[in-house]
N, C-alpha and C positions, 0 to 999 in steps of 0.2 A: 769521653772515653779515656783510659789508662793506656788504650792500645794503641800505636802508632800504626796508622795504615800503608806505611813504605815498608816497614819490617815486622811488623809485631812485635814488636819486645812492648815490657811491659815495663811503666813508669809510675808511680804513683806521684799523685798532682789534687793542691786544695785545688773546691772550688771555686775560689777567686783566681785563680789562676787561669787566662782566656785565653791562651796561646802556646799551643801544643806545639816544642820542638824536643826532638829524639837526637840525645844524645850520642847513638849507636849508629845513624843514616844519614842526621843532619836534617832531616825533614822538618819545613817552618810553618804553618799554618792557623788562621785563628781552630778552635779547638773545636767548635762544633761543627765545622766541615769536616775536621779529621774523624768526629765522630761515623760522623752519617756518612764518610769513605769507606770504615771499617762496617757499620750498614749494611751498605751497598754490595761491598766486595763478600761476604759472609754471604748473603740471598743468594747470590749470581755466583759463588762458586764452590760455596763449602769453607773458604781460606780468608781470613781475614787481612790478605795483601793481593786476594786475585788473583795470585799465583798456585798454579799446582802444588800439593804436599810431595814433595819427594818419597822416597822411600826407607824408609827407618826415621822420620822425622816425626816428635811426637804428632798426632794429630788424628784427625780423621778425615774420609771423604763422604761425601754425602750424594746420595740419590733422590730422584722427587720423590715423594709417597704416594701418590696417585699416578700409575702409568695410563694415558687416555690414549683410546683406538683414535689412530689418526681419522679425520675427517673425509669421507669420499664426495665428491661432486656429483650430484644426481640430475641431468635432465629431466624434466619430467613430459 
């Protein structure tokens, strides 16, 4: 990934290049955990730092697509 998962700023990096650090945060990492941070934190939040989008920051937020009726418990 180009994207730093402390900040998001974006960096452009050959692929031989294996160790993602951000200029702008300081953030040091081999490069494909940083990937699968920015992964991880996009799924689970919408953001690609896991952090809230503030408001007037480009971006957007995201909701599931499927809302499921919660589950009820049946005795039977």
């Amino acid at each position: 990934s180009q994207t730093c998962s402390g900040c998001a700023a974006q960096e452009k990096k050959l692929l031989s290049e294996r160790r993602h650090f951000c200029k702008e945060c300081g953030l040091d990492l081999d490069r494909d955990i940083n990937a699968g941070y920015v992964i991880l934190n996009y799924a689970l939040t919408g953001s690609v730092t896991g952090q809230e989008l503030a408001l007037g920051v480009e971006g957007k937020t995201f909701s599931p697509l499927k809302h499921e009726t919660p589950s009820i418990a049946f005795d039977a």
